[in-house]
Every structure is written in structure tokens, then in C-alpha cells.
PATI-171278 format. One record per residue (C-alpha): residue number from 1; x negated, y, z. Coordinates in Angstrom, 3 decimals. Example, Ala and Ser with C-alpha at 12.3 -4.5 7.8 and 13.67 -1.06 7.14 Angstrom:
BEGIN
  pos        c1        c2        c3
    1   -12.300    -4.500     7.800
    2   -13.670    -1.060     7.140
//
This chain:
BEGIN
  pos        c1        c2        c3
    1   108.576   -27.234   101.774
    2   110.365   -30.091   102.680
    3   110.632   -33.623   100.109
    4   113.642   -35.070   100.708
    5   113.794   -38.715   100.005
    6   116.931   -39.462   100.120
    7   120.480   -41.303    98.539
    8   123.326   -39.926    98.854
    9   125.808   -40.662    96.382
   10   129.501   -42.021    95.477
   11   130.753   -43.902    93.016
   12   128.812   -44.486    89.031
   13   125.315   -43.591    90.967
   14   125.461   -46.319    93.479
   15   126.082   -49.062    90.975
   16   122.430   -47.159    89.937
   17   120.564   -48.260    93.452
   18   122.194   -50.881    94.545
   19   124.602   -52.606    92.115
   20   127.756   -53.323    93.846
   21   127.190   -51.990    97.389
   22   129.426   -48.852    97.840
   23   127.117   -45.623    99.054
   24   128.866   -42.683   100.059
   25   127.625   -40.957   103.536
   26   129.071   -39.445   106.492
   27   125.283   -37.519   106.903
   28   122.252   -37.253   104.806
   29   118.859   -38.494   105.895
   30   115.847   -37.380   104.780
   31   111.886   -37.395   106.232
   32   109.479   -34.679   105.998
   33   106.338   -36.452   103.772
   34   103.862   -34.728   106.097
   35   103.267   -35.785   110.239
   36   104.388   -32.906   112.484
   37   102.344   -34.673   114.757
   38    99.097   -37.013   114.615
   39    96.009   -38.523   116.987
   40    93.344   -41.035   115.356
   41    91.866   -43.864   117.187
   42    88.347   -42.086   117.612
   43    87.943   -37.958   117.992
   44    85.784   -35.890   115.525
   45    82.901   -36.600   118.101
   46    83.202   -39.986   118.082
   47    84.433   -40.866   121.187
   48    86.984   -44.017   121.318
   49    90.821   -42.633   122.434
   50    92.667   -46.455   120.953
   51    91.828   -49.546   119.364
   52    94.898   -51.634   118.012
   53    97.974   -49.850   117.995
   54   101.002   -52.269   119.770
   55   103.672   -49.995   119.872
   56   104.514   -45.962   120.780
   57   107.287   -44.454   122.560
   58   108.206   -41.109   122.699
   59   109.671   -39.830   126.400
   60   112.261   -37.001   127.583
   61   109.585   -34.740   128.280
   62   107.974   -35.076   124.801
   63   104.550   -36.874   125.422
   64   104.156   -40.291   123.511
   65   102.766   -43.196   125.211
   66   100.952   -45.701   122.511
   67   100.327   -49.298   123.571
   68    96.279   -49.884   123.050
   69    96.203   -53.364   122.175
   70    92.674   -53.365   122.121
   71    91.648   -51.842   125.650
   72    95.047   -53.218   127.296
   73    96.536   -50.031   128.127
   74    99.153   -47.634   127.676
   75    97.687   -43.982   126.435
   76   100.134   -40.953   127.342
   77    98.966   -38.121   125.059
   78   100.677   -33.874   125.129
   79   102.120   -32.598   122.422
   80    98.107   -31.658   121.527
   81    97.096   -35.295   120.974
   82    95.161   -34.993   124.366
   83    95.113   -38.061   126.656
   84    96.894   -36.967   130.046
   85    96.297   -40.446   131.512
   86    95.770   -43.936   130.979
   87    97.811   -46.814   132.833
   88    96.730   -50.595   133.224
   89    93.764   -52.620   131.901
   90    92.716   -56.200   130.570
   91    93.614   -58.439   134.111
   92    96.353   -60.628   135.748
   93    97.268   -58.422   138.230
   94   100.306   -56.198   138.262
   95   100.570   -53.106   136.217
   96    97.678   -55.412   134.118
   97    97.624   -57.190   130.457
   98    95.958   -60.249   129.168
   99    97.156   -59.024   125.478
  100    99.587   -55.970   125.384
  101   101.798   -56.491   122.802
  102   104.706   -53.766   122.603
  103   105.882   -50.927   124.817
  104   108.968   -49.788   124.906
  105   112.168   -47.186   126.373
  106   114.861   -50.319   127.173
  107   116.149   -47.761   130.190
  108   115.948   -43.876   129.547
  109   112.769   -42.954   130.412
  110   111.234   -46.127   131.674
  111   108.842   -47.555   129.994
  112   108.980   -51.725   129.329
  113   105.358   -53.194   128.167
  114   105.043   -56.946   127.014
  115   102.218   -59.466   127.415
  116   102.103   -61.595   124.702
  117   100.234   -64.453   126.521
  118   102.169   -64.989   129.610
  119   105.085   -63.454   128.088
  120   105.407   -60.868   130.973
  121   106.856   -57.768   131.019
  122   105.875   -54.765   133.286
  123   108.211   -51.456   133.774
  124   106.750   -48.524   134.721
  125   108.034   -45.042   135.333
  126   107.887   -42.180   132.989
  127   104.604   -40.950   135.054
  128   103.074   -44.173   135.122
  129   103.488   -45.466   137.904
  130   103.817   -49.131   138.207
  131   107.162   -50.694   139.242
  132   107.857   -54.439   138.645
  133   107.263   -57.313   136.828
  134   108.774   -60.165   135.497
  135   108.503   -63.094   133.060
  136   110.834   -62.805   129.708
  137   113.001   -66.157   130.032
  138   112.406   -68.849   127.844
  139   108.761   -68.556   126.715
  140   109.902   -66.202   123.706
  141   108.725   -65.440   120.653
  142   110.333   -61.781   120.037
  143   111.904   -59.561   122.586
  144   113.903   -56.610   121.645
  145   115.617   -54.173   123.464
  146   117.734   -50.940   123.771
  147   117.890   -47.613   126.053
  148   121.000   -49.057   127.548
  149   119.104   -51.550   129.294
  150   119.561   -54.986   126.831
  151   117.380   -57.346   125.720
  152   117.378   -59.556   123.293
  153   115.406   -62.928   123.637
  154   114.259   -64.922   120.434
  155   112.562   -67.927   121.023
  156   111.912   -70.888   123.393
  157   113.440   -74.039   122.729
  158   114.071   -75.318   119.384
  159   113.673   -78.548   117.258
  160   110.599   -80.073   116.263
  161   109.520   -80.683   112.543
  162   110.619   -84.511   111.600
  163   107.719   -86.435   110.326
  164   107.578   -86.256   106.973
  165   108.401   -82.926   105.677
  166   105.637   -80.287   104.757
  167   107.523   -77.279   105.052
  168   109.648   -76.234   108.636
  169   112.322   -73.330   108.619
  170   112.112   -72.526   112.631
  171   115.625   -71.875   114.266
  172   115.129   -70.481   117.464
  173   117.633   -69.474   120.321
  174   118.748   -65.804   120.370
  175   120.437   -65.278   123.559
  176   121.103   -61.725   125.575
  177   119.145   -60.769   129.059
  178   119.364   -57.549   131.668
  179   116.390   -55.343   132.283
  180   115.062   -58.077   135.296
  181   114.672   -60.689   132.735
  182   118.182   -62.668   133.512
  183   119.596   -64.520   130.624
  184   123.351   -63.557   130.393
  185   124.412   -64.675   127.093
  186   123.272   -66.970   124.230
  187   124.228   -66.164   120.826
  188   123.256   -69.519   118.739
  189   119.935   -70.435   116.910
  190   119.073   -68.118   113.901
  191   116.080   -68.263   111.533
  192   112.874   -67.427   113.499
  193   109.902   -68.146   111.224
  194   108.829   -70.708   107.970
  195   106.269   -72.929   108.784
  196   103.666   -75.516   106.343
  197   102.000   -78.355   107.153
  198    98.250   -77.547   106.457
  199    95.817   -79.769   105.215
  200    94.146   -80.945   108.558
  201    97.956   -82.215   109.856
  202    98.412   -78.964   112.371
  203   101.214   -76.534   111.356
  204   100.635   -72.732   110.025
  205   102.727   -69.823   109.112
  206   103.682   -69.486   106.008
  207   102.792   -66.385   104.832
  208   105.617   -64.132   103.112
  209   107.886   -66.822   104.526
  210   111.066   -65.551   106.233
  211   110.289   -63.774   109.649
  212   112.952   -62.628   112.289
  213   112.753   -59.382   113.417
  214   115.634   -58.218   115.677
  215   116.894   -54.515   117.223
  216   119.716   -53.809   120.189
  217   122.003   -51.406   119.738
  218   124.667   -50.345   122.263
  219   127.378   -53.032   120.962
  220   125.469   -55.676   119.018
  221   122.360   -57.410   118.080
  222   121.122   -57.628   114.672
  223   118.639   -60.047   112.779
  224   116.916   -60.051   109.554
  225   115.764   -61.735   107.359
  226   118.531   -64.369   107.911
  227   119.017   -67.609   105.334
  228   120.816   -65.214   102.846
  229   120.438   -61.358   101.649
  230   121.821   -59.865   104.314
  231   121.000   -58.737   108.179
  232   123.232   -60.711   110.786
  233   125.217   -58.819   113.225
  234   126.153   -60.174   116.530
  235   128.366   -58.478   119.240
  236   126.746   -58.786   122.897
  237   129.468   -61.383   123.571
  238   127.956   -63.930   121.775
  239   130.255   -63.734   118.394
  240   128.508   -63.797   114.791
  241   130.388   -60.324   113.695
  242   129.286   -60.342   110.457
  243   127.097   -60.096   107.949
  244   125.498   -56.974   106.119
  245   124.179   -57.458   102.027
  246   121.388   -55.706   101.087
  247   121.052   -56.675    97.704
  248   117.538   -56.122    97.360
  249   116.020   -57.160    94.483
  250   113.759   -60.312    94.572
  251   110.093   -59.651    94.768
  252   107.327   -62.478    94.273
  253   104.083   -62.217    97.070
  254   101.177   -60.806    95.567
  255    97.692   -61.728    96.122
  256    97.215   -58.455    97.937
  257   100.621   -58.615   100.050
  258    99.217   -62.447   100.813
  259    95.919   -61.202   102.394
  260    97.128   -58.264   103.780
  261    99.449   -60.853   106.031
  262    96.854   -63.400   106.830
  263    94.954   -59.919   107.890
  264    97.841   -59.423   110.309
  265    98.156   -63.015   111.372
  266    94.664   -63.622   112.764
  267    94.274   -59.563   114.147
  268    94.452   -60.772   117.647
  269    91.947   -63.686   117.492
  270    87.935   -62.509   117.767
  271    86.338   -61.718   114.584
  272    84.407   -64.653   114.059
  273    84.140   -67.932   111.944
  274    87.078   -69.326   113.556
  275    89.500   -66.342   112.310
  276    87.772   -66.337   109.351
  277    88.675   -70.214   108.605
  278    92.110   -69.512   109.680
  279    92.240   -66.630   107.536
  280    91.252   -68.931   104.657
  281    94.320   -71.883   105.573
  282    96.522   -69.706   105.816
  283    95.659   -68.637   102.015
  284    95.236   -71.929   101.244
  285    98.814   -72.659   102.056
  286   101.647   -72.435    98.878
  287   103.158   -69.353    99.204
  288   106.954   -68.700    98.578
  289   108.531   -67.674    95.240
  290   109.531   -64.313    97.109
  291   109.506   -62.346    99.901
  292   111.536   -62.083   102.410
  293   114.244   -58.927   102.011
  294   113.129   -57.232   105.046
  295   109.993   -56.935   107.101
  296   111.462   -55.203   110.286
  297   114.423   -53.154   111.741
  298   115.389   -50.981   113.918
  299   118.068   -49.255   115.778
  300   118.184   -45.186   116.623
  301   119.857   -43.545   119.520
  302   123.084   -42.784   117.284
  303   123.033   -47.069   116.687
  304   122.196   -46.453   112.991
  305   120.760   -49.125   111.835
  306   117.369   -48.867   110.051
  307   116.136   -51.912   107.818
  308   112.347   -51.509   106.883
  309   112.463   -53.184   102.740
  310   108.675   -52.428   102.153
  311   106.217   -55.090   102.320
  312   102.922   -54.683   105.214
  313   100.594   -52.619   103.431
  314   102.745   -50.889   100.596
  315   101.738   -47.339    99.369
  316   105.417   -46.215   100.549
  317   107.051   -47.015   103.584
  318   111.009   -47.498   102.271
  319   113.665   -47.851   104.458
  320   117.586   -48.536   104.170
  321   120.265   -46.798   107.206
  322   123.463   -48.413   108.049
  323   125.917   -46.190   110.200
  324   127.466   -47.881   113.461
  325   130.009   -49.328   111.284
  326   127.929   -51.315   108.834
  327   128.215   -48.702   106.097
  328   125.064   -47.679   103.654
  329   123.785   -44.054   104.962
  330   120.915   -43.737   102.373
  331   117.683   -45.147   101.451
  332   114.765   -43.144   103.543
  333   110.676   -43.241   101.757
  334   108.107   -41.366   103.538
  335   104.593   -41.813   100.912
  336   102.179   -43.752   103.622
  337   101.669   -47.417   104.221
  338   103.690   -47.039   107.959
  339   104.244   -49.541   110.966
  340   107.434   -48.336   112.701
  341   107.451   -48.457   116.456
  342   110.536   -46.219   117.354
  343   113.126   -43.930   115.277
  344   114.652   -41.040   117.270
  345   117.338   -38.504   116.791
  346   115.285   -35.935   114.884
  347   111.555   -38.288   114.716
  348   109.801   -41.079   113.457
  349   107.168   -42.824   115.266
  350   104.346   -45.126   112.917
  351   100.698   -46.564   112.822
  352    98.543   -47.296   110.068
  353    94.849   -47.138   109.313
  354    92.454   -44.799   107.294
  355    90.718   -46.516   104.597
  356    87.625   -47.171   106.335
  357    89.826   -48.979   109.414
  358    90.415   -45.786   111.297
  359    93.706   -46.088   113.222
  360    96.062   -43.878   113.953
  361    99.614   -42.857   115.229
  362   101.859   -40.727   113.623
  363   105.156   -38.656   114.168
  364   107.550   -37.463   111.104
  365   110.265   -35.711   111.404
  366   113.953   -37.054   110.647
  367   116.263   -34.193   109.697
  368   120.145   -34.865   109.236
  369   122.836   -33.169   107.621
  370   126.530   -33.538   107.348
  371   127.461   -34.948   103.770
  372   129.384   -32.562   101.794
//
């Protein structure tokens, strides 16, 4: 049987979800609870298939490529969960990562993986094979992209903290590039990150500070969190369109939702006393009086809009859809603590970890109906 965790209403019952914002659908959204599809980091032998999951991508033909963080290399597995073959390694040279950080579809079938480090970004084909290379301009931060071949660049340039202050909220330069890494438009600076001063005079993240995330779709850019409610639209021209509310009711950081984001904050430094004392500043550091109203979004081949609401580490993943023209779909929950890599037309493509640390990767379906 299939849970369906869905919104869709009109009128008395939206005031019920979200107070003013009008909800009434052109389709209905909802997400099977249980995986159609699953592979765990290690088999029932025992026998390492992926560390650190860094992304997944799902191709034309059906197999999903994940992005092993840990080993530095892209995993393509059947619709069985078998490993058909394994592409790059931990190195400088091309088709190579010093620490894989995403992969990606921004051109049908080809896949686009980013090196953190060197801020790099290798495009292979479909099978595999190597292509090209080239550096993402500006020394970003994020990159973001669509199928129909966009990027969007956050990060680079920006100004410094003045002396003085304690607490920094980052703007960073957005701007627009093609699939070989040329910048062709700059939207304006928009809230990147929140940054303290820590105790030994260096700077630190903030944690449950404001984060950008940002998602293409074919006509626009969007960014959340932004300095207000709402998720910023921007047209690929370089025009702030608008903005979308989300009305989301304010929700003060844990303990838990604090440690579960240092967790995530030091995951890419070697387990040792020095993550472990930056683990500990980073708690050390006065947290906000609430989180921010959105951890992530994304975009879907139809250029819904999908804004992740759920904090790292929740018990339910909750989501919130936006049609192409800015109105509320539905709000989507599927009952698993879920990263979100990539939202089809009919899937939805996540990591997480057992209990005991045991990763995985997961695919749900996403079924769709016309409202009535």
C-alpha cells in the first residue's frame, strides 16, 4: 500500500498549514515511505562497495552513479545494486579527485563531478569515460547546476569582517557560467554563510547559522535561506524576480541538531584530535535563536521547485514543492532522516546512515496526479 504524504487543499485548510499562503494544486505529490531501490556502503559479506556518500545521479539508461567521497570515485551500480564499474581515484591527474565533492547530470546524460580542493570539475560520459576538465571560476564555495547545461557559481570574492565585530553574515557573488566553466552573468551578492569569531581570534561557522544552498532551473536561479522567510528567485539575466514566503514556523537549535552539524562540519577532516578540537569550538560558539528556514533545495526536470524544511538528522525528511510559477504544490514527508542528491520525474534519490554508521543510498518513488 502506498502512504501518501501529501497537502493538497484550497481555501479554510490552508490557513491550517500554512497561515496565509494560498495552497491549491495543479497535481498532487506524494512519496512511497518504502525505497524501491537500495545499496549499503558494505555487502552482507563485508566487503567495502562506498565510504562517504557526495552525491548520486540517476542516468537515461537507469543505473545510478554515487559519488564515493571516501575512495574518490564515482560507483555506477544496475538496477540490482551491483557495481558495473568504478571511474577515477584519489590523484591530480585527469579523470582524478583530491576530495570528490558532488556529481552531477548539468547536460543530459553527462555526468559533472566537483573537487572540492582545487575546485575542479571533471565531465565524463554516461559510460565513464573521461572527457575534460576545468576549474569552476572564482574559487567558489557552491556550484549548482541544471540538465540544460547552467551553472550557478556562489562564492569567490567578497568583503572581509571589519575589526571589531564577533559575528560575520558572508555575502558572496552569485553569478551564472556555461558547462566549460565561463562566467556569463553575475547576479549580485546574496547571503552565503554566518560566521563567529572564536575564542583563539580565527573565524568559525556558526552552526545553525544561515547557509545558502542554491538549484538551476531552466529560467532562473533560486537561493535559500536568504535574510528573510522566503527563497530568492533570480531570472538567468541577472534580475532579482522575486521572492517566495515560506512561512515556516521558527524553530530554536537543539543540542542534538547542534552536534549533529558540527558532525557534518568536520566529516572531511581525519578523525583525530584536531577534528575533535574543532568539533568542540564549533560547540563552543553561541548558537542562533533559530534555525535557518531551509536546509537545501532543489529543482526537478518539470522546474518544480523543491525546498528541503527539515533540519540534518530529523526522524522525517519534509519537504515543500513550488510549481514553475512560484505557486505551493504540497508539502512532501517520506519517515527517514534523508540527504537529497537529485529529484526526478517519478524518483527520489537520498543518503543516510544505519545506526551503527552504515551508509547507504536510497531511491523512493515520486508518484503524481492531476488535482481534481
Amino acid at each position: 500500500m502506498v502512504l501518501r504524504y501529501v497537502v493538497r487543499v484550497c481555501g479554510l485548510a490552508s490557513l491550517w498549514l500554512l497561515g496565509s499562503v494560498h495552497l491549491c494544486t495543479a497535481q498532487s505529490f506524494s512519496i512511497d515511505p518504502q525505497p524501491v531501490w537500495t545499496v549499503d556502503g558494505t555487502t552482507r559479506d563485508g566487503v567495502p562497495v562506498f565510504g562517504r556518500v557526495a552525491g548520486a545521479t540517476r542516468l537515461g539508461d537507469g543505473a545510478i552513479v554515487v559519488a564515493d567521497g571516501s575512495a574518490n570515485a564515482l560507483r555506477f551500480f544496475d538496477a540490482l545494486g551491483r557495481v558495473t564499474r568504478t571511474v577515477g581515484r584519489r590523484g591530480e591527474g585527469p579523470g582524478e579527485f583530491r576530495q570528490l565533492g558532488w556529481v552531477r547530470q548539468c547536460a543530459l546524460d553527462s555526468l559533472f563531478a566537483f573537487d572540492i580542493f582545487p575546485r575542479r570539475i571533471s565531465v565524463f560520459s554516461a559510460s565513464g569515460r573521461f572527457v575534460r576538465q576545468f576549474l569552476a571560476p572564482g574559487m567558489p564555495d557552491q556550484v549548482a547546476c541544471s540538465r540544460h547545461g547552467t551553472l550557478a557559481i556562489l562564492g569567490g570574492r567578497g568583503a572581509q569582517p571589519p575589526e571589531g565585530v564577533t559575528l560575520w553574515r558572508r555575502k558572496r557573488p552569485l553569478s551564472i557560467a556555461d558547462t566549460r566553466g565561463i562566467l556569463t552573468r553575475e547576479l549580485g551578492d546574496v547571503l552565503a554563510s554566518e560566521i563567529a569569531r572564536a575564542p583563539n581570534g580565527g573565524w568559525l561557522p556558526r552552526l545553525g547559522g544561515p547557509r545558502a544552498s542554491i538549484a538551476v532551473a531552466r529560467d532562473r536561479v533560486v537561493v535559500c535561506p536568504t535574510d528573510s522567510n522566503a527563497v530568492a528567485v533570480y531570472s538567468l539575466t541577472g534580475v532579482r524576480r522575486r521572492s517566495i514566503p515560506l512561512r515556516v514556523p521558527p524553530r530554536a537549535p537543539s543540542r542534538r541538531d547542534l552536534e549533529r552539524l558540527a558532525d557534518a562540519e568536520v566529516a572531511l577532516a581525519p578523525a583525530g584530535e584536531l577534528r575533535d578540537t574543532v568539533r568542540q569550538r564549533l560547540l563552543r560558539l553561541p548558537a542562533p535563536a533559530r534555525l535557518p528556514v531551509c536546509s537545501n533545495i532543489l529543482t526537478d526536470p518539470d522546474d518544480n521547485l523543491w525546498v528541503v524544511l527539515s533540519v540534518l538528522g530529523d526522524s522525517v525528511t519534509t519537504l515543500r514543492v513550488f510549481g514553475p510559477d512560484d505557486r505551493v504544490l504540497g508539502d512532501v514527508s517520506i519517515p527517514a532522516p534523508l540527504d537529497i542528491h537529485e529529484i526526478g520525474s517519478d524518483y527520489l534519490l537520498a543518503s543516510g546512515e544505519s545506526a551503527d554508521g552504515e551508509p547507504w543510498v536510497r531511491m523512493y518513488r515520486v508518484r503524481r496526479t492531476p488535482a481534481r
